[in-house]
C-alpha positions in Angstrom: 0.0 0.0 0.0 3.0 2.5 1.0 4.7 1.6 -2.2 1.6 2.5 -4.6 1.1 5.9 -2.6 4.8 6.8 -3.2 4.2 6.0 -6.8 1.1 8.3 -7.1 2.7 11.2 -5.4 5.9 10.7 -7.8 3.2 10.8 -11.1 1.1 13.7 -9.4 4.7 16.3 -8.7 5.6 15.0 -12.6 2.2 15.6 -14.1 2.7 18.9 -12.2 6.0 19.7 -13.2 4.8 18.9 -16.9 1.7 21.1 -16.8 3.3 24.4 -15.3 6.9 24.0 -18.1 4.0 23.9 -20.6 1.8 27.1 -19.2 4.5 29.1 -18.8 5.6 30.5 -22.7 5.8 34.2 -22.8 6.7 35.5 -26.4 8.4 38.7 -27.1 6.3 39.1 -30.6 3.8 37.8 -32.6 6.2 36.6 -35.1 7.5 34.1 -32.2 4.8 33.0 -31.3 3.4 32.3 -34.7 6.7 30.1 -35.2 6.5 28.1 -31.9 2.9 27.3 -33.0 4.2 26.1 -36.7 6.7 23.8 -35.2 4.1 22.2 -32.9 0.9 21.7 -35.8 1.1 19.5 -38.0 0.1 20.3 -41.5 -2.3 18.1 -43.0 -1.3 16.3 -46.0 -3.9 17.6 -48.4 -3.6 21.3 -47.0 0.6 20.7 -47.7 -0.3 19.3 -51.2 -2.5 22.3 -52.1 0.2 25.2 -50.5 3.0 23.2 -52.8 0.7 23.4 -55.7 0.7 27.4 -55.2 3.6 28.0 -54.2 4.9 26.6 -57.9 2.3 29.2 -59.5 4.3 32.7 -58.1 6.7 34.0 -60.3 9.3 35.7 -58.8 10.1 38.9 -59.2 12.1 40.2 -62.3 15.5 41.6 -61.1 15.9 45.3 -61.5 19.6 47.5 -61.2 20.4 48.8 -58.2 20.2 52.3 -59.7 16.4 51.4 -61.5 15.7 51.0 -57.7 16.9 53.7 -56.6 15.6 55.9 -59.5 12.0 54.6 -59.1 12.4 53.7 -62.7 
């Protein structure tokens, strides 16, 4: 009986321990927090499929001279 008392308390304080590390994320910016979201979703496959298939459609941008830049030209 001690011993399965001692085990409870031990998973309570680590169940604890788990839930206030987790709770406890303060971000600096949205930016970051956006990020640390992104890294713990998961895309969905179709969703990835479909952003891939988009992404190929951009063009990216023609180059222009420094000075054209500069210009406004």
């Amino acid at each position: 009986m001690k011993q399965q008392t001692k085990l409870s308390q031990k998973q309570e304080h680590i169940t604890e321990q788990q839930t206030q590390s987790q709770a406890a994320k303060e971000f600096s910016n949205a930016d970051e927090l956006l990020r640390f979201d992104a890294a713990q979703t998961a895309v969905p496959p179709e969703i990835a499929e479909r952003l891939k298939k988009s992404a190929e459609k951009i063009q990216p941008p023609e180059a222009r001279s420094w000075w054209k830049n500069l210009l406004g030209h």
